[in-house]
N, C-alpha and C positions, 0 to 999 in steps of 0.2 A: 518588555511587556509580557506577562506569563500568559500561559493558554487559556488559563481562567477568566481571565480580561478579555480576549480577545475573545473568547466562545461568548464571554455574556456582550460585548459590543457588537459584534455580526448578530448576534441573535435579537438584541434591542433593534437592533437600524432593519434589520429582515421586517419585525413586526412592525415597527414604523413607518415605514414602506405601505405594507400590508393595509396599514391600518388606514394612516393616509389614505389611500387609493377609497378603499371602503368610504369613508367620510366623503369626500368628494363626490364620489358615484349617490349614497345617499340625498347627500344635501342636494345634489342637479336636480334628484327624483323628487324629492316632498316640493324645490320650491317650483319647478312644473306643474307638479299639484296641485298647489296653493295657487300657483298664477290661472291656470286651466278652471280650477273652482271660484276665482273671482270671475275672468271671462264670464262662466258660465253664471252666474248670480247677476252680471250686465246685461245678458243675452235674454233674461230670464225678466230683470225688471224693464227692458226696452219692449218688451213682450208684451207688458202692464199700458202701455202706452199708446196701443192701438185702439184702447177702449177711450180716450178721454175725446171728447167734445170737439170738434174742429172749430176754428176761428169763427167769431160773426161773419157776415158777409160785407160785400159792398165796400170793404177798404182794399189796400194794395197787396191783401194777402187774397183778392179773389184768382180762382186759377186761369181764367181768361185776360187778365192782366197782361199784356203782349209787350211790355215793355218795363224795367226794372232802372230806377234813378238813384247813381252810388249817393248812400247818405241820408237816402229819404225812408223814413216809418213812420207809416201814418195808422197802421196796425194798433189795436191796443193788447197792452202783455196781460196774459192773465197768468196769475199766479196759485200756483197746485204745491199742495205740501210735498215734501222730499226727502227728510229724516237725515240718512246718511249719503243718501243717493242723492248728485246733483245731475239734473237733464235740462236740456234744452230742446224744442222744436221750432225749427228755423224753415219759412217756405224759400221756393225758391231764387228770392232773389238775396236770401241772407235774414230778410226780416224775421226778428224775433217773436214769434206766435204764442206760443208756453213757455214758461221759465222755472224753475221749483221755485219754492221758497226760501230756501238756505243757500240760495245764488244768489248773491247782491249783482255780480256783473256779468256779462257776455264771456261765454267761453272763446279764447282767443281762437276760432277756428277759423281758417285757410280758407280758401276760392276750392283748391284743389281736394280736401278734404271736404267739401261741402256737396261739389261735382259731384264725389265718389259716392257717396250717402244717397243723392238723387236719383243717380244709376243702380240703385239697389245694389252695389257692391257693401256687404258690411265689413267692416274692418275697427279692428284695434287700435289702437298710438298713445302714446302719451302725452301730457300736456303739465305746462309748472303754470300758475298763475298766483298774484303776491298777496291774493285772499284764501286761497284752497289750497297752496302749496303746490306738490305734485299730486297728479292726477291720471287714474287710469280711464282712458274714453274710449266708448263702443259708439260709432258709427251707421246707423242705418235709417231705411226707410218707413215711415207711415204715415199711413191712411186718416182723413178724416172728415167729416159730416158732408163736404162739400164734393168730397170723390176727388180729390187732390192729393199729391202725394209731395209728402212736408221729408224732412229730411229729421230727423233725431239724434240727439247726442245723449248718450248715459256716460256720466261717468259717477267714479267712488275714489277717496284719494286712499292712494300706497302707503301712507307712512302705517297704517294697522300692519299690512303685510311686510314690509318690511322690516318692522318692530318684531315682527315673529320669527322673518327669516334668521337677522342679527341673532334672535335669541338662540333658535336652533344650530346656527354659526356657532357660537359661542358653546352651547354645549357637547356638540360634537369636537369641536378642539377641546374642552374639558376632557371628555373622556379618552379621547387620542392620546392627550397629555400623561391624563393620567394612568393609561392603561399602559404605556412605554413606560411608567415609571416604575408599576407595581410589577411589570416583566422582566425591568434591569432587577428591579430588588429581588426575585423570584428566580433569574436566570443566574445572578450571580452565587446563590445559593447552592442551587442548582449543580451548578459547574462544580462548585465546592464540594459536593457530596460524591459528584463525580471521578474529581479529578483528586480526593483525599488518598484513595489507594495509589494513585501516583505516587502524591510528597511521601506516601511512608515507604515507598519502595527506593525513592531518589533519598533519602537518610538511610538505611538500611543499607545500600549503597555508598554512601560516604563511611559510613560506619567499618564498612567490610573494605573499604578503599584505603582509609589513616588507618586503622588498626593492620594493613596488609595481611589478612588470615581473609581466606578466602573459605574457609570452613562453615561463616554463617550462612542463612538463608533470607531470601526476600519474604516476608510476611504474603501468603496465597490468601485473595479475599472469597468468601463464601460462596459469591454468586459466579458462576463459569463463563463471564463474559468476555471482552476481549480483553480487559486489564487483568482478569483473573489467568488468560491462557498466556498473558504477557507476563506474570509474575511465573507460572509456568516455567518456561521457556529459561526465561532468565536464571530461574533456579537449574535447569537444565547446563544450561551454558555454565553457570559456575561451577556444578558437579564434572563437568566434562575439564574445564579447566582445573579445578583442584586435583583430580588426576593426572592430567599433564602434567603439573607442577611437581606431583611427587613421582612421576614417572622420570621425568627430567631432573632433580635430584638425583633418584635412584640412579639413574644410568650416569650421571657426573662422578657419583660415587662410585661405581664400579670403576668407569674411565678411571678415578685417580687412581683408585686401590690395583685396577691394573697395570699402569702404567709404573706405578711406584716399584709393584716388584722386579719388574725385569731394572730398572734402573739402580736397586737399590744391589740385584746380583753383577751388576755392571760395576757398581761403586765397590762394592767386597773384592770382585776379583783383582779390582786397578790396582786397590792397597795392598790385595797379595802381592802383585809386580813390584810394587814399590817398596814393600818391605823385605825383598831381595829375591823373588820366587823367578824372576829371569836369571839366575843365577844358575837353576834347574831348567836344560833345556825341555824334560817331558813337565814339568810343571807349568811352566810357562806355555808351552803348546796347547794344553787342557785348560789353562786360562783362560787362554785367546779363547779356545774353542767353546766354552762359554761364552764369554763377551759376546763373540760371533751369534751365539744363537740365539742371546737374550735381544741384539741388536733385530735380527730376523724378527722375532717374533713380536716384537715394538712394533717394529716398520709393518707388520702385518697388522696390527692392532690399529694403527695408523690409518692404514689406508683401510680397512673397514669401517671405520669412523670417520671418515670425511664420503662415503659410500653413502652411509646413514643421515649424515649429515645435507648432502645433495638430496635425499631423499627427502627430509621434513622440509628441505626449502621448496620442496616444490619442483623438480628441477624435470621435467618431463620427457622421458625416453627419445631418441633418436627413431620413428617409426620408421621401416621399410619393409616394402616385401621379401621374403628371405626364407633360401629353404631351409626348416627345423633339421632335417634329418643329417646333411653336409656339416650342422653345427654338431650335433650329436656325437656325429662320427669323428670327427674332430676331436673332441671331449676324451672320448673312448679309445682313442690312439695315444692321447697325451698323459692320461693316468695312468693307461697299462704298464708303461715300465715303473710306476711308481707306487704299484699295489704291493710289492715285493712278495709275502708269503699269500696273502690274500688272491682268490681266483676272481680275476674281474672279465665278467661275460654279456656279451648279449643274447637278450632274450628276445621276445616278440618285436619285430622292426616294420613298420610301414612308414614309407616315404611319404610327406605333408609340410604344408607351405602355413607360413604365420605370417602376420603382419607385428613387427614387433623389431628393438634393440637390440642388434647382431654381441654386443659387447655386455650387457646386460644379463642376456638371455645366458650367453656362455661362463659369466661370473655364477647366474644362479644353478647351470649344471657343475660348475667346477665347485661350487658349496656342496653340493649333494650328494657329490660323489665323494669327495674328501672326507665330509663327516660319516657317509657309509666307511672308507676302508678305514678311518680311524678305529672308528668301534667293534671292527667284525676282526674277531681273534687269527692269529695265525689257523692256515686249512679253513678259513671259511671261503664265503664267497661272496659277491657282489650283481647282481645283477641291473642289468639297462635292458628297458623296455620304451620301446615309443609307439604310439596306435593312432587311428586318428578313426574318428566317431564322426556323429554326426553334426558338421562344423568344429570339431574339436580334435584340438592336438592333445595327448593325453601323455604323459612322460611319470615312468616307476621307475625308483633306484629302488630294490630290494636287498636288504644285505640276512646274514645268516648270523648276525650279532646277539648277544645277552636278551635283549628287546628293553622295551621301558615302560618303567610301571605307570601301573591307570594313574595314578596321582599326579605325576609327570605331563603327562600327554596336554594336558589343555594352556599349559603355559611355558611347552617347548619354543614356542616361536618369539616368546620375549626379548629384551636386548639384556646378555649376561645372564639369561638362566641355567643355570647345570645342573646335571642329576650328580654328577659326580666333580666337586672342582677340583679336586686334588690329580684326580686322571686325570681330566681334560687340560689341564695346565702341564701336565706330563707332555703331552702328546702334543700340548704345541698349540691348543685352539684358545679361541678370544672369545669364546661365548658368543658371537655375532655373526657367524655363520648364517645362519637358521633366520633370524632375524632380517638379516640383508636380505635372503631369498625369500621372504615372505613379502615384504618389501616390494620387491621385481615385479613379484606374480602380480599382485595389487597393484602397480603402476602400467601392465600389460593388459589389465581387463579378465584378469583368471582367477583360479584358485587353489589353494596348498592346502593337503591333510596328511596325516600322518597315523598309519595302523600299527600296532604292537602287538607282540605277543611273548610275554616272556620267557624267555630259553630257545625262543624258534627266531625271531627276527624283527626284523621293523620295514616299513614299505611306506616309503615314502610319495604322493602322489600330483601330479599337477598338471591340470586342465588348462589349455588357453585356446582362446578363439582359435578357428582356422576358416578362411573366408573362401577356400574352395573344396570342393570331392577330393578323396585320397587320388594322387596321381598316380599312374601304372605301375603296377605291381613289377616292371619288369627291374626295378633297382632295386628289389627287395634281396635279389639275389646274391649282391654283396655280401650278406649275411653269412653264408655258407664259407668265405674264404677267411671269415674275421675272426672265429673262433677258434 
């Protein structure tokens, strides 16, 4: 069942509900009405009735009559015109005193209804009789000539009224009926006008689905509503994925095209072997020691990409509390013997605590520092700085390198970009250095930038929470022996 259906079926059975209810409430009220304005129109001609003539005297309707015999009238009826109105005046032993004229016979009334009447209680009821049908009767007292009090009956028959109710019955279901039906016909429309910037975004959608080019766009409709912020969005989402997609390319293609070369200096030198170059033991030694370094640098490439990899899965750092500075230190022990001409030093050192991944955090210092002594020429220098701000560990690898140009700078942190790839493949890197530790810093809650300046250096810099005060200066002291 599409939304369309269903928007205009809740919205029919809502107003039919609705309407219903209304109808019903009405109808209670007019036939209240109607019945209260007949009442009242009985109340009115029983009213008329206090003026007519009381009985002769001297038969069984005198009011000193002390004794009443079931069956006997000896009364004579006289007969008063009555139109629509039939009435009776009955004394009290039942005898018929007045009768209209359009009453051929005795209104079948009760002992108990007739009491009631006596006692000046007036009261309504109804009555069926097989000359007048149904019948609505007012019950009450009056007076006449003799100072006696007779009992009266008015009544007027229902079927007028209820010939009106029916009809008003009737028409009120007409328009209940009809009014549900010209709001299905009106809703379904409706919905349709509504819901047509959907169908053309769910085609547009299939279109960009079978055709697999995720390069179109969802048609954005005029008005800024919520299908309009939805075509938005959407258009959003695919721009961020069509990205992806050629991001994810791009970097498949670098992956082969790197992977390929160390493999394919692997495949040349095996043939040298084979084509008798172990036969020379310094050839064959320089072989190997290729093979060897192209295997290195695979295996490095490797495990950089399964790094990245863990990374877009989602894979979420190992949090602990841990001191930054004991990592640092660390770091900066482990690269010094391997700066060779390059002077690797430290600079500004304050001891400061992170919450963050002990194994992580030292992959992203051993990127930083590696890519500094890569690039800073024999007699430069390197420097390590750690500080800690306000809630923040702040960590500078500053090196004394070429620097790198403005153009470079905003898309240093990509995966395989290089300023230079013909050096950088000398030297041994994968382009994904930079990348991996941009990476970190963003799975740590921090941030990475990077200042140049070229002929003087590059300073690379990164910020990450610290959840307490710098701890006591007195381990800062360290510094002094490590230089």
């Amino acid at each position: 069942m599409s939304i369309r259906l269903r928007l205009t079926l809740w919205l029919t059975a809502l107003l039919a509900v609705v309407l219903t209810g209304l109808t019903v409430l009405v109808y209670v009220v007019v036939s209240d009405q109607m019945q209260n304005r007949q009442d009242a129109n009985l109340r009115d001609r029983a009213g008329e009735l206090n003026v007519l003539p009381g009985p002769d005297q001297g038969g069984k309707g005198n009011r000193d009559r002390k004794e009443c015999v079931a069956g006997e009238n000896s009364t004579e009826i006289r007969r008063v015109q009555g139109n629509a109105i039939y009435f009776e005046i009955l004394d009290r032993c039942g005898n018929v005193l007045v009768r209209s004229s359009n009453l051929d016979e005795s209104l079948p009334i009760s002992v108990s209804m007739l009491n009631r009447a006596l006692k000046g209680k007036e009261s309504f009821f109804d009555l069926t009789t097989h000359a007048t049908g149904d019948l609505r009767v007012l019950g009450t007292t009056v007076g006449s000539d003799d100072r006696s009090e007779n009992a009266a009956f008015v009544a007027r028959s229902v079927s007028g009224l209820e010939s009106d109710l029916f009809r008003l019955k009737m028409l009120l279901v007409g328009v209940v009926l009809g009014t549900t039906a010209l709001s299905a016909v009106i809703g379904w429309f409706l919905a349709a006008r509504a819901m047509a910037p959907v169908d053309e975004m769910t085609k547009a959608a299939k279109r960009i689905g079978f055709a697999s080019d995720i390069s179109g766009r969802i048609p954005v409709p005029e008005q800024q509503d919520e299908i309009g912020r939805l075509a938005l969005t959407f258009n959003d989402m695919l721009e961020r994925l069509q990205q992806a997609f050629a991001t994810q390319r791009h970097f498949l293609a670098d992956a082969s095209h790197e992977l390929r070369t160390p493999l394919t200096a692997i495949r040349a030198n095996v043939e040298t072997l084979r084509r008798g170059g172990e036969d020379d033991p310094a050839e064959r030694d320089e072989t190997l020691r290729i093979v060897e370094r192209e295997v290195d640098r695979m295996g490095r490439l490797v495990d950089d990409l399964l790094a990245l990899a863990r990374s877009d899965a989602g894979q979420e750092p190992v949090i602990t509390r841990m001191a930054l500075d004991s990592l640092f230190l660390e770091v900066y022990h482990q690269q010094r013997p391997l700066a060779g001409r390059v002077r690797l030093q430290l600079g500004e050192f304050q001891p400061v605590e992170v919450d963050g991944d002990a194994d992580r955090l030292k992959q992203l210092l051993l990127n930083l520092v590696d890519n500094a002594l890569r690039y800073t020429p024999a007699g430069g220098s390197v420097t390590l700085d750690l500080l800690h701000g306000d809630h923040t560990a702040t960590i500078r690898v500053r090196d004394t390198g070429p620097g790198i140009p403005p153009k470079h700078l905003p898309h240093i942190f990509e995966r395989f970009y290089r300023i230079d790839s013909a050096r950088t493949r000398q030297s041994g890197g994968t382009g994904l250095g930079l990348a991996i530790s941009h990476e970190i810093v963003q799975a740590h809650g921090g941030q990475i930038s990077v200042e140049s300046t070229m002929g003087e250096g590059t300073t690379f810099t990164v910020q990450l929470p610290s959840p307490n005060p710098a701890v006591a200066q007195e381990a800062a002291d360290e510094n002094v022996a490590l230089d």
